[in-house]
C-alpha positions, 0 to 999 in steps of 0.5 A, spaced: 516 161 409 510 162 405 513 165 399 518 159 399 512 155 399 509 158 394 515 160 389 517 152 390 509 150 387 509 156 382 516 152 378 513 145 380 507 147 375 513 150 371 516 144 370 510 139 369 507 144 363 514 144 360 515 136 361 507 135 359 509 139 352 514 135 351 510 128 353 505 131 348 509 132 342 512 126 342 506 122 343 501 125 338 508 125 333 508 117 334 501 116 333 502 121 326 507 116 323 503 110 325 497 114 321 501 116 316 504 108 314 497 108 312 496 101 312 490 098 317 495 095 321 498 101 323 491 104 324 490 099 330 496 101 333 495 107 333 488 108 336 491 102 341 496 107 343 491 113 343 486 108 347 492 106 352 492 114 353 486 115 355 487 117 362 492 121 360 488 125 354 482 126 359 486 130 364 491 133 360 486 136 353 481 138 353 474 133 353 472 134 346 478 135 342 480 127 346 472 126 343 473 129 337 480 125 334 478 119 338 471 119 332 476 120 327 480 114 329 474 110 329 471 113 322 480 112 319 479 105 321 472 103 319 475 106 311 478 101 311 473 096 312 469 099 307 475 099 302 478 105 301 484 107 298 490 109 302 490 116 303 484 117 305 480 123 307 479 120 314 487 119 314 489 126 312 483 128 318 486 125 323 494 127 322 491 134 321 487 133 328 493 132 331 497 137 328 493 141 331 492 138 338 500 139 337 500 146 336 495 147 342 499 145 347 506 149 345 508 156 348 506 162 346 506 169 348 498 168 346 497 162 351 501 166 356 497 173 356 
């Protein structure tokens, strides 16, 4: 009975890791083609739907990768207030950031071993 127990929390975990890969794919690609449209509406919404997160963010990454994009939003917005051109350093930085957040998340044989 243990080992039933067991197995059946051990393929919950499974599933959840797998359903918040795909959550987290499908979150950061959302948030990359409202960065990328470039414009400083699409920025607002960007940093809204990353605000919105916030909960989700905090539990599922790690504190200072949430610190670190959350900053980068913030300075990806203010360049537009400073009159900066699309294209800017700042929007490159926060669709690299993440991509990479991205690309942490996915399986690997590293993040298993």
């Amino acid at each position: 009975m243990k080992e039933l127990v067991a197995g059946s929390i051990l393929l919950a975990l499974c599933i959840l890791a797998i359903c918040n890969i795909f959550y987290l794919d499908n979150f950061t690609t959302g948030l990359i083609e409202l960065v990328e449209i470039g414009t400083e509406e699409s920025a607002e919404a960007a940093l809204k739907k990353w605000r919105e997160n916030d909960f989700y963010t905090h539990v599922a990454l790690r504190h200072t990768e949430v610190d670190l994009l959350t900053a980068e939003m913030y300075m990806y917005l203010a360049s537009f207030h400073d009159g900066q051109p699309i294209n800017h350093p700042n929007q490159r930085l926060v669709i690299a950031r993440l991509e990479e957040l991205r690309s942490m998340e996915k399986i690997t044989l590293g993040t298993i071993f």
